[in-house]
N, C-alpha and C positions, 0 to 999 in steps of 0.2 A: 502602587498597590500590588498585591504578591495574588499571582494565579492559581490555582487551584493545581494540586502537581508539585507545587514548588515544594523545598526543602528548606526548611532554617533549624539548623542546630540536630540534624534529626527529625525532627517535628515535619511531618505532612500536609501541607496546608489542605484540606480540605473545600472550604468557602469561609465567606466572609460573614462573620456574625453584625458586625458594625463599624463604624467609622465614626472620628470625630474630631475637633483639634488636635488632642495628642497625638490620633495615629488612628488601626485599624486593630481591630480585634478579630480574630480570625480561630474558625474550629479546627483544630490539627491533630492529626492519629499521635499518639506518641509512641514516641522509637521503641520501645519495645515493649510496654504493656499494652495488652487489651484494652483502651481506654481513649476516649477525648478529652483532649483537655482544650482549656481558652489561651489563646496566645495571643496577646495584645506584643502590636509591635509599635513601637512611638517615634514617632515624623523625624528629619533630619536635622531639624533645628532644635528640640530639645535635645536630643541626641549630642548635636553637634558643640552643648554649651557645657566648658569642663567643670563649672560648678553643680551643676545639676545631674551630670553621669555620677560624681562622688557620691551626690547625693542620695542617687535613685540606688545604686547598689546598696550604701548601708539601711536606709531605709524598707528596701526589699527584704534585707538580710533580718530588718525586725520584725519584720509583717511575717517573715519566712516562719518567724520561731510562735506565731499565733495559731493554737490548735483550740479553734473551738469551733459548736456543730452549727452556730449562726454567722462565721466569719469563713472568705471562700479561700481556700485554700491555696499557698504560695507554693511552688514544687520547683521553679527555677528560674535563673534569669542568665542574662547573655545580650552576644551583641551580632549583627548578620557581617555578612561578607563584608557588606558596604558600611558598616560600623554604627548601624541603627541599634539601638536598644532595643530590648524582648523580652517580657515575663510572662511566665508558663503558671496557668492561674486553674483553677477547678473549674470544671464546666458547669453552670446549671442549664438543666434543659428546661427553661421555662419563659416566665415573662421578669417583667420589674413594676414596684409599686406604679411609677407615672405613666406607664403604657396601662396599666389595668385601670386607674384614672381616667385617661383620653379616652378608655370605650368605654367610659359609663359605668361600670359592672364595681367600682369602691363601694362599700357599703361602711359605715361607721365602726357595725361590729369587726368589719376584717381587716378596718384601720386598724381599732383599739388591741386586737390579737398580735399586727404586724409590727406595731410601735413597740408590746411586750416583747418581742421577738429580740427585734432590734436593740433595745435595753439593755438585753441580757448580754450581748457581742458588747454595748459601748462600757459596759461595767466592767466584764471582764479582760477588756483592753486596758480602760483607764486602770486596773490596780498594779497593772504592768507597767503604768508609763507610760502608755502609748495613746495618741489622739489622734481620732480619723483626720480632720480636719474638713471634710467635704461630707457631710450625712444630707442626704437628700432621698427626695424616692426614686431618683432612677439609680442609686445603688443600694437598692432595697431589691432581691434576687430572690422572685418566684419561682415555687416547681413544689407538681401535686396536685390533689385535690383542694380545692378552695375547702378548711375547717381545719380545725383542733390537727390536722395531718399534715398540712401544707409547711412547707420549709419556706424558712424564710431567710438568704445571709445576706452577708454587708460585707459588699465588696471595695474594690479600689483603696486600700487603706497605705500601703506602700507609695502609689505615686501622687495619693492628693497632699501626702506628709513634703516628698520631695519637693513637690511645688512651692508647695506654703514657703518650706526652709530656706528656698536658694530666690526667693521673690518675684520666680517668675509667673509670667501667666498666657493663659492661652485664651480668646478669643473661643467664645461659647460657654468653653470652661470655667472661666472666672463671672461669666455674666449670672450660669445658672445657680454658682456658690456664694455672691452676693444675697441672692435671695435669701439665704438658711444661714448667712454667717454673723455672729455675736457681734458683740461692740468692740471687747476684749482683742477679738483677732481683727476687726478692721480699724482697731485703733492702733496697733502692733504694740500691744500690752502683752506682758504675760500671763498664758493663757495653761487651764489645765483640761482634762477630763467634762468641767462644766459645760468647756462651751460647746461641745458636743452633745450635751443637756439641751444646749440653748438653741439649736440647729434642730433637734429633735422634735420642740415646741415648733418650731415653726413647722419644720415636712407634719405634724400632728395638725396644726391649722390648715397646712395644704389640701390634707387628705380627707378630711371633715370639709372643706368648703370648696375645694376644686380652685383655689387660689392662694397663693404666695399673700404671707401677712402684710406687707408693702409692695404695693402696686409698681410701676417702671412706667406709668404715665407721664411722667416726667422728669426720667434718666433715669442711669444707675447713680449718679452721687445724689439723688432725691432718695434714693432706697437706702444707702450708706446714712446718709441725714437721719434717716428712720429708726435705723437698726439703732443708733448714737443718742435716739433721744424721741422716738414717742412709742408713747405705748402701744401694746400689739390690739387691732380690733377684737370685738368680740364675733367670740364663734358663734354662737346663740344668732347674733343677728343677721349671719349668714346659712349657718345650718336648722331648720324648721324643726321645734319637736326636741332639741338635745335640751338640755339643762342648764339653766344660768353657771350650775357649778365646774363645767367646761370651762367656762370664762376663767375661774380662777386658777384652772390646770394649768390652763397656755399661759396664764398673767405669770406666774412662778415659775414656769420654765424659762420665759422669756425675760426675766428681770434683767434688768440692765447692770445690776451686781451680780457678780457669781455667789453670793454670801447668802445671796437672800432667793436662789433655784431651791430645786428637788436637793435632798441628800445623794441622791443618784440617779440614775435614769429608769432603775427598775420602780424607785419611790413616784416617778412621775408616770410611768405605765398602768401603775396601781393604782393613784390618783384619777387616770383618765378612765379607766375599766369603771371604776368608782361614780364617776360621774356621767358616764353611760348608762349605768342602768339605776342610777337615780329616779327615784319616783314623782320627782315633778316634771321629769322628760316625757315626751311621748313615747308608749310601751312600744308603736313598730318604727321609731324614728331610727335606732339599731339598724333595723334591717333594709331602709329604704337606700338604695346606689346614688349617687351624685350624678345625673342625667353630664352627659359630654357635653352639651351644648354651657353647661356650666363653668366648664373649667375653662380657667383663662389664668394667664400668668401675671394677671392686676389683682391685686387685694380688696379692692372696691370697687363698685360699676364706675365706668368712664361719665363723668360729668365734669362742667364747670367748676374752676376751683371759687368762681365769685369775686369781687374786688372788695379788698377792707381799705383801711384808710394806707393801708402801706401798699396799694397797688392803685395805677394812676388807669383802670379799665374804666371808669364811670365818672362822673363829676363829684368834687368834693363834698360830702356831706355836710354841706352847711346848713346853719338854721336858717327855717322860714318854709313858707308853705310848700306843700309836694310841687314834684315838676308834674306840671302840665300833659295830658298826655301824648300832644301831639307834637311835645318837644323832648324827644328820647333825647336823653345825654344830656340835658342843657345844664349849665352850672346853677346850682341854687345858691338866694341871697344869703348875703351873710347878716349877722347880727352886730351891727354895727355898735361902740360906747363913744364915737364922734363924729366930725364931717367925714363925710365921705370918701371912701380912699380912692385913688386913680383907678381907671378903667381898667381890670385884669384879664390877661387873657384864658380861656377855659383852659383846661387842664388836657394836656395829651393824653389822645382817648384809648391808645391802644399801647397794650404790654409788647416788647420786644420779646422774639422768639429766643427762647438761649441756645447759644451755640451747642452742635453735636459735640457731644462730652466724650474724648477718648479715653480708654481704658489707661495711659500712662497721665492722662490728666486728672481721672477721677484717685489713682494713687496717690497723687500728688494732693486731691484733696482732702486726702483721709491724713494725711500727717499733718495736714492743718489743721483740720478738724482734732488729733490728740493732740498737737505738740504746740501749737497756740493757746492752747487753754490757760488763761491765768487768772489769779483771785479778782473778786471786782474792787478796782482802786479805791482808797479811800475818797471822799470827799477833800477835797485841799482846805487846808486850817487857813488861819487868817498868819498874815508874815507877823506879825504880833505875839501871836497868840502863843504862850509858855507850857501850857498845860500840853502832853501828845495826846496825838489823837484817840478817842476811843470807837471802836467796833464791837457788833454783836448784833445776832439775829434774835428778834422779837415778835409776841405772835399780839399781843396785845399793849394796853398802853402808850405811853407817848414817845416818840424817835429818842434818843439817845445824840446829841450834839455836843460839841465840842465847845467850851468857852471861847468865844472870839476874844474877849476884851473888849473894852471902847469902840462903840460902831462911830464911823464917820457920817458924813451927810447920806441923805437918804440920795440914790441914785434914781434923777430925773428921767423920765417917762422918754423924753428924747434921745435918750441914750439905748435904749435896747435894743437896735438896729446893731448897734455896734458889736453887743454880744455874741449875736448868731455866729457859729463859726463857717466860714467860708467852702463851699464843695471840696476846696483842694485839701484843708486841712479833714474832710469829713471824710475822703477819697482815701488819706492815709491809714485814718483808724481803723477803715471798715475794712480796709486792703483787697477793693474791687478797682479795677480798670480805670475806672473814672464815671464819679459822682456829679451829678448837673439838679439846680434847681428848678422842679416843677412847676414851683407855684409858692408864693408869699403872701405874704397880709398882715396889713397894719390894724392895731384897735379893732378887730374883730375876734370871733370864736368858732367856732365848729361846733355841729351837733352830729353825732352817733347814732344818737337814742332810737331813732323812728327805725335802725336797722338790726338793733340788737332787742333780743328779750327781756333780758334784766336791765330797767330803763334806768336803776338806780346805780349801776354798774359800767355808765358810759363813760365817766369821768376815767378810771382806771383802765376802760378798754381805749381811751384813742385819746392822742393828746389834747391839750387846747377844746376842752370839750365844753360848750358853754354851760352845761349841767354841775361842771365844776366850780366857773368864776363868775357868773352872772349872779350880779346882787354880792358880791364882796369887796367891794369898797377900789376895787381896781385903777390906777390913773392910766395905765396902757398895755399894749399890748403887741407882739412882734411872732410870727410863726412863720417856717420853709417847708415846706416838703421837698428833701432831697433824693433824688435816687436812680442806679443804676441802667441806663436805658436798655445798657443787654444784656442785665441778670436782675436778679431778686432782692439785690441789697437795696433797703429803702430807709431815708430818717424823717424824724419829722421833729423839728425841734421848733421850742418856744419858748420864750419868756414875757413874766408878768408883771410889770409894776405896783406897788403900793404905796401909800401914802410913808409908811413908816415899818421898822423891820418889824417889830410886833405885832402890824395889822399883818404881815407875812407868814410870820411862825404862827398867826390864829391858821389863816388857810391851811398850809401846813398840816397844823394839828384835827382839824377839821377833815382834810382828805388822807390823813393817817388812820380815821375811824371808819371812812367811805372804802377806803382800801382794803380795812382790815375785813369788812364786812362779804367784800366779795372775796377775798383769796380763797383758793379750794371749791369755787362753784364752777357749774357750767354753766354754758347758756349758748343761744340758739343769733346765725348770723342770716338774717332775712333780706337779699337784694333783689332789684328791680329785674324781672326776669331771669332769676335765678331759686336755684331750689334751696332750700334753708338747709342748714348742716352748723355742727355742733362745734363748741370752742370751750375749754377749760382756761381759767385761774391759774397759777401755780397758787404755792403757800405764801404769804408774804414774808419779805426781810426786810430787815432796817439797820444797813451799815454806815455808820456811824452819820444818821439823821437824817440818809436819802430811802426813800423809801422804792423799794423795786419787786417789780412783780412780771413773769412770763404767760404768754398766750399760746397755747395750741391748740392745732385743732384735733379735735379729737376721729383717731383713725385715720389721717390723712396729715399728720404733721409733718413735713417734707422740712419746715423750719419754721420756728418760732418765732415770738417778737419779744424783746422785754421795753418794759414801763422802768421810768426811772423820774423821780419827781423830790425839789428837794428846795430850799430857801438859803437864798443869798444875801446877807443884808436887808434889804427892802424887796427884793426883789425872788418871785417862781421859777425855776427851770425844770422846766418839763418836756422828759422826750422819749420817741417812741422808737427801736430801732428794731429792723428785721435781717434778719444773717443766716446764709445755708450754714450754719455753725455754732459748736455749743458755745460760744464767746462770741454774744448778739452786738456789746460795744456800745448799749445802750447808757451805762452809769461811766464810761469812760468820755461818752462825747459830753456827758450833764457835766462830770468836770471839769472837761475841757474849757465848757460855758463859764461856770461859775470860777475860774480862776480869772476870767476876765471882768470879773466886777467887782469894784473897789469895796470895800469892809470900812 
């Protein structure tokens, strides 16, 4: 760190404005005007890495040719004795948006002025080309009267570019840009002008609620998960008094397509000013500050995330009367369709911690996360079968199936042991560490119901649901719950026997109607010493006769689950699979099942 006294380039060091991974930012007289300027000088290891000196110069050199009155001003760049990088930046003498947040004194209305502010800079960059990359509020640059007079720039635009480009990251730096960063750039898609739209929406959620729209309760790749695939909370539920129509500012800024944001960032400023002074808001909700004790860098208060059927925290929700209450935890009976199956043992009652996630691992799992993405397989036709397959998604109506030809014998009840497929193979698709069975069951069912709101919606929420197959004519029945003991990834597969394929394709068609009826709802997940919290439907699809549907939870989807349920000859396969990742792997283990049973 450079003493006061010292000299770089000419430059004065005066003292130190701040410090942070990159470096230190420092006040310095300049060499010969009357004037201070900001001179950030950057550490010896980015310094020292020759992709990113190329970088940081052309980059400066474009930031350099940015002349506008809400972007801070480049005046020079260079490198010290010791061959550190240094850019000679506009001083403001003031504060930044997340320092006037931590004390309390944010107020809606001097969000919704600072957001127009900021706007203006990210429009006027984008028609140049140019994308910040890092829009957050701490490079959101106070100085002035707080009103209609107060400046507002937007700094760091040269070295958060550099960064981005050359894929390095720094430690603080990349944690606090996670928070505000689109899909687009954490998927390493190409990215324009929007997703600094999209960054935008979120520092607008921050500064209206005093929290990041995805909490870090459970890493950064649960926030990366976020950004990738749930929807942003609503502000309404965290700021008292604004207007439902907030909701739909940040819903649109934050779209997960850039097609479907703002036309620009000033159209989303306008948008938000719009829905500030909207007349079903409260008239002083405007002017009331975000008390300190508020902000926190969790998007939702710190709770329980609760156990569903994909997490082994409580006993299986099986049918038959409540536990008792002086038996917390105890497994409940199951609903047996014969003798009784061998003595099982209860369910392992506690989730394994997941490992601290480092910053070159959560990278690593963001290329998964894009570059694993693949269409959902088809269903496997029968080796017979002449006609190719057909696909297509359907909102009503019956599945869409492929002519098998000629079924053979109907496949014996004794047999569905066989189909389940084995941890090792389940270990491969889902491509965690290693997959171990929790928990099995012969000729039995699961119940949901008494945990979810929509009772008529338990079949579609959790596999093997007795709400589904009791009283349809069933000859047997086989279910695992497989899953990851030191992460998140969990299966739960099953199959069902029938007398005959037609009594199969009725079920089928029967929970083709059950399905259809809850996709797009919400509903409410209630556990045993747990506080109830909300879970959407997706839409349903029906590729080529499987029927599939995802669950999230709403405002806190870290990752979702997909349903996948579909008829094989005589026989159901149904399963339920959960994955930090938009490829949950669910309709690829159901075909992995149904190619093991004969046609």
């Amino acid at each position: 760190m450079l003493s006061a006294g010292s000299v770089v380039a000419g430059y004065r060091i005066e003292r130190v404005l701040g410090s942070g991974g990159m470096g230190e930012v420092y006040l310095a007289a300049h060499p010969s005007l009357p004037r201070y300027d900001a001179l950030k000088v950057l550490n010896a290891e980015l310094s020292g890495d020759p992709d990113f000196r190329a970088r940081f110069i052309r980059e400066a050199d474009v930031a350099a040719r940015l002349d506008h009155p809400n972007i801070v001003s480049i005046y020079n760049r260079g490198q010290t004795d010791e061959g550190q990088l240094w850019i000679a930046m506009q001083f403001v003498d003031g504060t930044d948006s997340d320092k006037v947040l931590r004390a309390g004194t944010m107020t809606p209305a001097r969000t919704a002025y600072i957001i127009g502010e900021v706007a203006k800079a990210l429009d006027y960059a984008d028609q140049r080309g140019v994308v910040h990359r890092d829009v957050k509020p701490a490079n959101f640059l106070l100085s002035g009267p707080v009103g209609p007079e107060e400046r507002v720039l937007l700094g760091d635009f040269g070295i958060a570019r550099a960064l981005g480009d050359v894929g390095l990251t720094v430690t603080g730096s990349v944690l606090a840009t996670v928070s505000y960063a689109s899909p687009e750039v954490l998927s390493g898609l190409p990215f324009d002008g929007r997703a600094d739209q999209y960054s935008l929406g979120c520092t607008l959620f921050r500064l209206l609620t005093g929290k990041a729209p995805f909490a870090w309760v459970d890493g950064m790749a649960a926030v990366v998960a976020a950004h990738l695939q749930a929807p942003p909370p609503r502000v309404s539920d965290w700021a008292q008094g604004l207007s439902p129509r907030m909701d739909a500012v940040i819903a649109t800024a934050m779209a997960k397509d850039p097609a479907h944001r703002f036309s620009s960032s000033r159209e989303l400023a306008s948008a938000a000013i719009a829905a500030l002074n909207d007349a079903t808001g409260s008239i002083t909700a405007p002017w009331q500050p975000i008390s300190s004790a508020e902000v926190s860098s969790q998007s939702v208060p710190t709770q329980s995330t609760g156990s569903q059927w994909w997490q082994p925290g409580v006993a299986r929700t099986m049918a038959g009367p409540p536990v008792p209450p002086h038996y917390p935890g105890a497994p409940q009976p199951a609903v047996f369709m014969g003798p009784p199956p061998a003595h099982r043992r209860p369910r392992e009652r506690r989730i394994a911690v997941m490992a601290t996630i480092l910053i070159a691992a959560v990278a690593a799992t963001v290329m998964a996360l894009t570059f694993t993405v693949r269409s959902q397989p088809v269903h496997p036709a029968s080796p017979s079968a002449s006609a190719p397959p057909t696909s297509g998604r359907q909102a009503s109506g019956q599945p869409t199936t492929t002519a098998p030809g000629p079924l053979g014998a109907p496949v014996p009840a004794s047999a569905l042991s066989g189909f389940l497929l084995p941890a090792e193979q389940i270990t491969a698709i889902m491509g965690a560490p290693t997959m171990q069975v929790a928990e099995s069951s012969t000729d039995s069912f699961v119940d949901g119901s008494p945990y979810i709101s929509e009772k008529d919606c338990s079949g579609p929420y959790e596999p093997a649901d007795q709400g589904a197959y009791t009283n349809t004519g069933s000859t047997g029945s086989q279910w695992q719950f497989v899953r990851n003991p030191t992460g998140h990834e969990v299966v739960q597969q099953a199959v069902i026997a029938y007398p005959t394929a037609d009594a199969a394709q009725k079920v089928l068609a029967d929970q083709h109607q059950k399905w259809s009826a809850c996709a797009g709802r919400t509903f409410t997940v209630t556990l045993p010493s747990e506080a109830p919290h909300r879970w959407a439907f997706s839409q349903l699809t029906t590729p080529d006769g499987t029927l599939v549907l995802t669950t999230a939870r709403e405002g806190k989807s870290y990752f979702g689950c997909q349903r996948a349920l579909a008829a094989r000859n005589n026989v159901i396969v149904d399963v339920g699979s959960c994955k930090l990742s938009l490829d949950k792997k669910g309709v690829e283990i159901l075909n992995a099942i149904a190619a093991k049973i004969p046609v």
